[in-house]
VEXDOMAR-758395 format. One line per field, with one value per atom (N, C-alpha, C): residue number from 1; residue in three letters; y negated, z negated, x negated. Coordinates in nm, 4 decimals, decimal comma. Atoms other than C-alpha are relative to their C-alpha. Layout:
n: c(NUM | ...)
res: c(Ala | ...)
c2: c(Y | ...)
c3: c(Z | ...)
c1: c(X | ...)
END
This chain:
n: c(1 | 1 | 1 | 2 | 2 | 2 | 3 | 3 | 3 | 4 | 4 | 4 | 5 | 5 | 5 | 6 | 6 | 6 | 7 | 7 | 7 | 8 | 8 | 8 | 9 | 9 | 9 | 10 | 10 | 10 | 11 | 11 | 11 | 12 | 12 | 12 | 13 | 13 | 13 | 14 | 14 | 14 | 15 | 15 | 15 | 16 | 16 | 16 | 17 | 17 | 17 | 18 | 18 | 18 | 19 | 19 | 19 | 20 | 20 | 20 | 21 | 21 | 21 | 22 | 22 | 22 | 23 | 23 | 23 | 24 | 24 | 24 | 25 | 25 | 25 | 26 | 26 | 26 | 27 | 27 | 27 | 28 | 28 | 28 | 29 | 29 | 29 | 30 | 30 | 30 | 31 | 31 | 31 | 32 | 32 | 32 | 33 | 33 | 33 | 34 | 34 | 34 | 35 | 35 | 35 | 36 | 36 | 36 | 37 | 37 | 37 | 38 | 38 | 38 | 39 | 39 | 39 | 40 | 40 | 40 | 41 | 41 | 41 | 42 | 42 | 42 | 43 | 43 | 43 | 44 | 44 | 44 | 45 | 45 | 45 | 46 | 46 | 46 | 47 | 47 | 47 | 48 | 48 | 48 | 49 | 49 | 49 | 50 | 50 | 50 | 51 | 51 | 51 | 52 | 52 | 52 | 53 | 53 | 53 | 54 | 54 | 54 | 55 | 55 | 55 | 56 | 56 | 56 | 57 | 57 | 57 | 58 | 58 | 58 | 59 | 59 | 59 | 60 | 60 | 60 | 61 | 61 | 61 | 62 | 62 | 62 | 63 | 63 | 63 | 64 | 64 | 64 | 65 | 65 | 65 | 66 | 66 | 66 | 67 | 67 | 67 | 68 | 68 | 68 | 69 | 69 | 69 | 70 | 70 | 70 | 71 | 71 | 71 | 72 | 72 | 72 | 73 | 73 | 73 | 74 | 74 | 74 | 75 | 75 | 75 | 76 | 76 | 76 | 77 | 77 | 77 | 78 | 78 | 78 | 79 | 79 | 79 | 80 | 80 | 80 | 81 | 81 | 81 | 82 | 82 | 82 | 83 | 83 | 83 | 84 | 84 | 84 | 85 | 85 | 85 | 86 | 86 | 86 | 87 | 87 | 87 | 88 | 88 | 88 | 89 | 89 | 89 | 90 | 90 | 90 | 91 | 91 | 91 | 92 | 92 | 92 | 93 | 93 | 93 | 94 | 94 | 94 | 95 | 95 | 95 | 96 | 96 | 96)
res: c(Unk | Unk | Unk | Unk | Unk | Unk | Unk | Unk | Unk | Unk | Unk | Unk | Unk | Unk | Unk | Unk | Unk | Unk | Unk | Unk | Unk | Unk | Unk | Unk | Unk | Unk | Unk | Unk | Unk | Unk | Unk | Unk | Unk | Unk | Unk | Unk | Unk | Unk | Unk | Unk | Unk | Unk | Unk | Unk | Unk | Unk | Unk | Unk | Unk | Unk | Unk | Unk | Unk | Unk | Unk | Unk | Unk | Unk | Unk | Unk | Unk | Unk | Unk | Unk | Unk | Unk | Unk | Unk | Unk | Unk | Unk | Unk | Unk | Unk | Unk | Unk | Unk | Unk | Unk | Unk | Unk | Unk | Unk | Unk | Unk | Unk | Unk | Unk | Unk | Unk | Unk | Unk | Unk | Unk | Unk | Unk | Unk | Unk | Unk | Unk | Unk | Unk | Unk | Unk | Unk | Unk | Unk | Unk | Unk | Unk | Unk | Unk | Unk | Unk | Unk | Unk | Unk | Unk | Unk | Unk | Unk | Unk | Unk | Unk | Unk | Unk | Unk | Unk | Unk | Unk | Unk | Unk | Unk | Unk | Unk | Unk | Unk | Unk | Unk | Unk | Unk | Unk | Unk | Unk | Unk | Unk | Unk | Unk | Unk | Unk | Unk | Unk | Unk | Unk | Unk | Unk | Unk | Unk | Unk | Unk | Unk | Unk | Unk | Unk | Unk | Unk | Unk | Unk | Unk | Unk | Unk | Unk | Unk | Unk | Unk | Unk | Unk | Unk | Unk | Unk | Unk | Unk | Unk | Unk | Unk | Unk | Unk | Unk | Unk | Unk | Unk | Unk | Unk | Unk | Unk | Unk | Unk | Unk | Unk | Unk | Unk | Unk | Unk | Unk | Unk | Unk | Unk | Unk | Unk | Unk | Unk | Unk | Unk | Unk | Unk | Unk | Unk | Unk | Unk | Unk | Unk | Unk | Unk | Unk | Unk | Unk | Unk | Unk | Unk | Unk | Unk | Unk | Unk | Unk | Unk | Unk | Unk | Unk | Unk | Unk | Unk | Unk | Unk | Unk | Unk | Unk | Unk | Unk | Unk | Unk | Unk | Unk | Unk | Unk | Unk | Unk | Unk | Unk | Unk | Unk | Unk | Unk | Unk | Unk | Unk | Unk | Unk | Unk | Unk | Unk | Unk | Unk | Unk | Unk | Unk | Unk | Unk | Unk | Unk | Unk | Unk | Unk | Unk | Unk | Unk | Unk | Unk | Unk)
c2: c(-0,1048 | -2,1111 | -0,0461 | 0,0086 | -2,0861 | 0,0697 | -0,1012 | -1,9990 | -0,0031 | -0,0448 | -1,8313 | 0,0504 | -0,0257 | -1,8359 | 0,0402 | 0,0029 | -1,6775 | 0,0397 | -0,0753 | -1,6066 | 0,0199 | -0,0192 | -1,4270 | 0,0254 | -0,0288 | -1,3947 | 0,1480 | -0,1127 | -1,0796 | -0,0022 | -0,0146 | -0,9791 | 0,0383 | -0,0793 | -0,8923 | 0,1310 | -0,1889 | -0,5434 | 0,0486 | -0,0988 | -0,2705 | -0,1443 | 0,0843 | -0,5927 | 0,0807 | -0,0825 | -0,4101 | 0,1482 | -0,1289 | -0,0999 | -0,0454 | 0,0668 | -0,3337 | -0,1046 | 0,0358 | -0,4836 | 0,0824 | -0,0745 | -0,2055 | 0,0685 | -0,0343 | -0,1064 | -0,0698 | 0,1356 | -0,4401 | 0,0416 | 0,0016 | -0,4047 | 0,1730 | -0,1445 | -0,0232 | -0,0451 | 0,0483 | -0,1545 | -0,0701 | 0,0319 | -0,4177 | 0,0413 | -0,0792 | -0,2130 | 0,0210 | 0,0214 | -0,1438 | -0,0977 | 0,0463 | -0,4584 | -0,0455 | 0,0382 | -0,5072 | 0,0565 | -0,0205 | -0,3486 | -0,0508 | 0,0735 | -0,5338 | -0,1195 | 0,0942 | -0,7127 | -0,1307 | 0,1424 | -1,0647 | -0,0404 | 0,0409 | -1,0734 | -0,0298 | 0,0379 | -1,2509 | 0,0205 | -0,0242 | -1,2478 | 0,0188 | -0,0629 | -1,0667 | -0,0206 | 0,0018 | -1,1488 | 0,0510 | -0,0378 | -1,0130 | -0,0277 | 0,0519 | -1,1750 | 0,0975 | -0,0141 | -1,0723 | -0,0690 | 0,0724 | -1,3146 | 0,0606 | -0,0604 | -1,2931 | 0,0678 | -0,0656 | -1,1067 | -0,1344 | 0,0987 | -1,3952 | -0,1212 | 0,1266 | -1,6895 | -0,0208 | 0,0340 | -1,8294 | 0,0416 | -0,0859 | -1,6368 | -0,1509 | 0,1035 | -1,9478 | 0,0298 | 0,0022 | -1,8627 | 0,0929 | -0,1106 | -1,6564 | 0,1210 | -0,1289 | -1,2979 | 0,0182 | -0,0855 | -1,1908 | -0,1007 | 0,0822 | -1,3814 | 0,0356 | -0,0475 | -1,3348 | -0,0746 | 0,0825 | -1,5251 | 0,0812 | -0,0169 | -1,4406 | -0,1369 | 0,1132 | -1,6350 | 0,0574 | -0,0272 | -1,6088 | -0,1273 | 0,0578 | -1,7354 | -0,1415 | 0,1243 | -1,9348 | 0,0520 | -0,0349 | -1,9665 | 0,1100 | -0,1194 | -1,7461 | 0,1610 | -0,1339 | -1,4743 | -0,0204 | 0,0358 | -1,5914 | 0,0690 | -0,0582 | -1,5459 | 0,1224 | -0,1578 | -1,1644 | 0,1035 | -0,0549 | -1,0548 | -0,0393 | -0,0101 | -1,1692 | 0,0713 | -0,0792 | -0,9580 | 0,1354 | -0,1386 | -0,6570 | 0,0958 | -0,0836 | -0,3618 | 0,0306 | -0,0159 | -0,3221 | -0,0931 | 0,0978 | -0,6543 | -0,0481 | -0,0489 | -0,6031 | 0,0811 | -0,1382 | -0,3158 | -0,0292 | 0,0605 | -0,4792 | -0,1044 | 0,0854 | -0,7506 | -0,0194 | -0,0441 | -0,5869 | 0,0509 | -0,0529 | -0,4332 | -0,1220 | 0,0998 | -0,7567 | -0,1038 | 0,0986 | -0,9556 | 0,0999 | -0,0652 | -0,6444 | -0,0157 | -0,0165 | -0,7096 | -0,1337 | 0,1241 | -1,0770 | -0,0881 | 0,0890 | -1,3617 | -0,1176 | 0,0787 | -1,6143 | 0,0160 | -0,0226 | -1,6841 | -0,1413 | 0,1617 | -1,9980 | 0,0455 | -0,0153 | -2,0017 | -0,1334 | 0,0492 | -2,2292 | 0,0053 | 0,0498 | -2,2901 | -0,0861 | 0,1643 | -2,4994 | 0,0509 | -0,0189 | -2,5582 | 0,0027 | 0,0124 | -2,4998 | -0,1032)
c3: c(-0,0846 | 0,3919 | 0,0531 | -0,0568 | 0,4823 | 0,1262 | -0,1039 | 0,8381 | 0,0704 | 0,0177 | 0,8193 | 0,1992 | -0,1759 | 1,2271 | -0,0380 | -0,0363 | 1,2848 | 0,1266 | -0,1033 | 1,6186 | 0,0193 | -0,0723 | 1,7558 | 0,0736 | -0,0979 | 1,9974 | 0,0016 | 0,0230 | 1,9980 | 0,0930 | -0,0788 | 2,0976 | 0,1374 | -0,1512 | 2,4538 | -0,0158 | 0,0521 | 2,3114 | 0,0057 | -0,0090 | 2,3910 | -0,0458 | 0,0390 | 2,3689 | 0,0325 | -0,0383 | 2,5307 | -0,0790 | 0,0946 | 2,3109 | -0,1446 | 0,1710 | 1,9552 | 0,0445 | 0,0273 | 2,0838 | -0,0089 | -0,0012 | 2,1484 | -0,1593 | 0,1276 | 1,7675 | -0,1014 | 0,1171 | 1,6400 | -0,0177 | -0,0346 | 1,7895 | -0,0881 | 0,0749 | 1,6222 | -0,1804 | 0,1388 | 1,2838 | -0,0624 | 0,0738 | 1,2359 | -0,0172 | 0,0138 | 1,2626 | -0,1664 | 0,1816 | 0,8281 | 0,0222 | 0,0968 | 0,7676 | 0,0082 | -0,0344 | 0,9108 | -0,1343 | 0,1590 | 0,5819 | -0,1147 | 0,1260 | 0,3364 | -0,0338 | 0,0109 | 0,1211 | 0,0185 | -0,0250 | 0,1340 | 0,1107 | -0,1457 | 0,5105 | 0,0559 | -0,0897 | 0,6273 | 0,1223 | -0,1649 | 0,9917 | 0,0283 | -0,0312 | 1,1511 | 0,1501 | -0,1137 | 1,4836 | 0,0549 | -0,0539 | 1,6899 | 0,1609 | -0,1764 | 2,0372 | 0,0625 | -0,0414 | 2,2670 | 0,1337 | -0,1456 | 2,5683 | 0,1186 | -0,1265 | 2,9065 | 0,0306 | -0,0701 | 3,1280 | 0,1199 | -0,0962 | 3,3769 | -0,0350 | 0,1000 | 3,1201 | -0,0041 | -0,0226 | 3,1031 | -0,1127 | 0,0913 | 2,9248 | -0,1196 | 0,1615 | 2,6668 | -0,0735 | 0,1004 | 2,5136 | -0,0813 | 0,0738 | 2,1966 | 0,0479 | -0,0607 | 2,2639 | -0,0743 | 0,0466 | 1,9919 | -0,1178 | 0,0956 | 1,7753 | -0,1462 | 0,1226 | 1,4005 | -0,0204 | 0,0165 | 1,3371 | -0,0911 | 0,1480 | 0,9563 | -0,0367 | 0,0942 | 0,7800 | -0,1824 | 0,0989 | 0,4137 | -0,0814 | 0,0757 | 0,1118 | -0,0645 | 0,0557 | -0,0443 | -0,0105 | 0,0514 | -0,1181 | -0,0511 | 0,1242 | -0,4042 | 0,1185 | -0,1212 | -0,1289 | 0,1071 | -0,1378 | 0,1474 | -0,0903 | 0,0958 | -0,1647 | -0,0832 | 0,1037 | -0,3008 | 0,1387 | -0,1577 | 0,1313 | 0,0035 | -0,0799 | 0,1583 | -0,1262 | 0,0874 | -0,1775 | 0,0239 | -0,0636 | -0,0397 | 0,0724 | -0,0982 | 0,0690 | 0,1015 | -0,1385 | 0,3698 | 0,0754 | -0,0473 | 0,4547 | 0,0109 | -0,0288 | 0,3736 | 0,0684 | -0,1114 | 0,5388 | 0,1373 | -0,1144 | 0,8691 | 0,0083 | -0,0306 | 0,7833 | 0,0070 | 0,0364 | 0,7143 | 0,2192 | -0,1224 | 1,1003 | 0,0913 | -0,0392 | 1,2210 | -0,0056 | 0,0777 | 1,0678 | 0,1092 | -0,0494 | 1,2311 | 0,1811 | -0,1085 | 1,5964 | 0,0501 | -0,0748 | 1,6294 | 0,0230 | -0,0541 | 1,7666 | -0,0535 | 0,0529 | 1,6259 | -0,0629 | 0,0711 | 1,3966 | -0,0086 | 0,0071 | 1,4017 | -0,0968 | 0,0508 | 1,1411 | -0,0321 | 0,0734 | 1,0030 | -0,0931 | 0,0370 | 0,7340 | -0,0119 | 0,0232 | 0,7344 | -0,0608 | 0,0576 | 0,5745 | 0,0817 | -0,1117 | 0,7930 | -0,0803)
c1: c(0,0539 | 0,5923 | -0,1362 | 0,1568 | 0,2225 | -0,0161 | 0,0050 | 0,1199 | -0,2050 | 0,1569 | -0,2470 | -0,0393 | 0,0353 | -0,4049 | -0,1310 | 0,1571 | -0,7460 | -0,0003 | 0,0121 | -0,8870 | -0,1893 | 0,1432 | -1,1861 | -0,1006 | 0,0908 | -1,4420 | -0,0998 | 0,0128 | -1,5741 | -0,1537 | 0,1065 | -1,9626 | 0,0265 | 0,0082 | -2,0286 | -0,0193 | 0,0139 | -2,1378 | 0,1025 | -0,1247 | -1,8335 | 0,1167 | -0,1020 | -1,5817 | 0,1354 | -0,1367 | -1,2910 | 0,0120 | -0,0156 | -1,3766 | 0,0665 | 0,0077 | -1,3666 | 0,1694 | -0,1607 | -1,0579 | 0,1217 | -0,0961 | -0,8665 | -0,0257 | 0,0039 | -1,0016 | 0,0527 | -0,1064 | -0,8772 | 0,0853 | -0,1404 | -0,5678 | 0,0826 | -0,0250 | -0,5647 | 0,0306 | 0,0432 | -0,7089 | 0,1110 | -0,0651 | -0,4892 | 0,1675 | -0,1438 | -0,1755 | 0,0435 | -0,0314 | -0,2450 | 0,0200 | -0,0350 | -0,1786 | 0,1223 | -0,1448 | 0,1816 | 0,0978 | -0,1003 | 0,3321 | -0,0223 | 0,0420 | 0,1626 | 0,0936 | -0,1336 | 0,4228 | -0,0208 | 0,0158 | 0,2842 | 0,0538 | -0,0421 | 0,3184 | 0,1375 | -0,1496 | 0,6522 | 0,0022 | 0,0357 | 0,5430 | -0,0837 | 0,1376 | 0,3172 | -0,0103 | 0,0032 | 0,2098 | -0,1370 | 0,0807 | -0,0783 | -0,0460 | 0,0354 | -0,2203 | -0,1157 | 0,1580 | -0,4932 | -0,0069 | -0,0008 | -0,5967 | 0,0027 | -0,0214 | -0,4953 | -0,1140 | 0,0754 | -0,7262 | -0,0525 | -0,0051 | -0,7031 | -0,0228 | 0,0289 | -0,7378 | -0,1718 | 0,1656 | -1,1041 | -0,0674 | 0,1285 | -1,4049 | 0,0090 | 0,0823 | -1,4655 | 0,1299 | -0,1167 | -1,1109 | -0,0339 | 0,0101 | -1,0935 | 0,0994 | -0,1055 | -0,9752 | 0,0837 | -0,1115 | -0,7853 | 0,0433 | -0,0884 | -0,5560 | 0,0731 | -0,0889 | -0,3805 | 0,1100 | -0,1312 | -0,0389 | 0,0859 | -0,1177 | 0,0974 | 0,0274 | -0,0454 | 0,3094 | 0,0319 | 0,0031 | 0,3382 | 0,0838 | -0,0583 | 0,5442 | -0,0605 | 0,0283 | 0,3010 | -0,1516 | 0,1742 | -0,1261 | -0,0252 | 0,0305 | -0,0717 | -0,0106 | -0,0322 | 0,0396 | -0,0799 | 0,1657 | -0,2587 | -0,1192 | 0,1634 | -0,5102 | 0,0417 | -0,0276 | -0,3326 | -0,0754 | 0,0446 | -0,3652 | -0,1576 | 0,1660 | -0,7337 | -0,0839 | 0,0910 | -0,8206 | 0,0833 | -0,0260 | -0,6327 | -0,0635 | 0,1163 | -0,8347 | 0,0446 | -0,0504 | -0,6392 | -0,0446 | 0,0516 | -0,7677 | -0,1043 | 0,1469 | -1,0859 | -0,0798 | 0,0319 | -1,1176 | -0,0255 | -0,0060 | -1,0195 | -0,0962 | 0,1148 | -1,2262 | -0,1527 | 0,1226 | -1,5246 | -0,0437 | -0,0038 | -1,4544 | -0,0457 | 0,0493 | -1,4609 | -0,0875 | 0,1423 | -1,7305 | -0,1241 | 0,1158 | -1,9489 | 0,0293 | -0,0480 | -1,8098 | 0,0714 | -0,0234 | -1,7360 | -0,1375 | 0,0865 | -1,9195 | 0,0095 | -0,0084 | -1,7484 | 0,1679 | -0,1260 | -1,4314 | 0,1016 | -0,0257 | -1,1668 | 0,1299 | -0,1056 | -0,9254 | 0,0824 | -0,0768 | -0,6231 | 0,1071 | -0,1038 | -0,3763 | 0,0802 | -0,1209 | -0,0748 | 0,1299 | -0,1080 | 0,2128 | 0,1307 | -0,1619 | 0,5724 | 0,0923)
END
C-alpha cells in the first residue's frame, strides 16, 4: 500500500474563496478506482499562518495505481485548479 500526502498553501488572493473550491473540486476524485482512502484536511483557523492550509491523504494499492491517478483527467483537472491558486506545494510518498 502506497500513501500519496500533498499539502498546500494557497495565494493570499481570494484564499478562503479557492479553498472552499478545492474542497468542492476535489470531491471528483473520491470515486476514482485507484483511490483506497481518501482523506481531505483543511487547517485549523486558529493554527499558525506558516502552516499549509489544505491537505490530500490517499492511499493506493501500489505506484502503478499513484502513476494511472496522476494521468487521470479528473486529476488533472483539479490539478490544473491548483497549480493556478497555490503558493506553494509539499508532497510525499511512502510505503505502509
Amino acid at each position: 500500500m502506497i500513501r500519496h500526502i500533498c499539502m498546500f498553501k494557497f495565494k493570499e488572493e481570494n484564499k478562503k474563496e479557492n479553498t472552499r473550491i478545492a474542497l468542492e473540486k476535489v470531491q471528483a476524485l473520491r470515486d476514482l478506482p485507484q483511490i483506497k482512502r481518501f482523506e481531505v484536511a483543511v487547517n485549523l483557523k486558529e493554527a499558525p499562518e506558516s502552516n499549509y492550509e489544505f491537505t490530500l491523504i490517499f492511499d493506493f494499492e501500489s505506484m502503478d495505481d499513484l502513476n494511472s491517478y496522476q494521468k487521470d483527467p479528473k486529476h488533472l483537472e483539479f490539478g490544473n485548479f491548483i497549480k493556478a491558486v497555490r503558493e506553494a506545494r509539499a508532497c510525499i510518498d511512502y510505503k505502509l
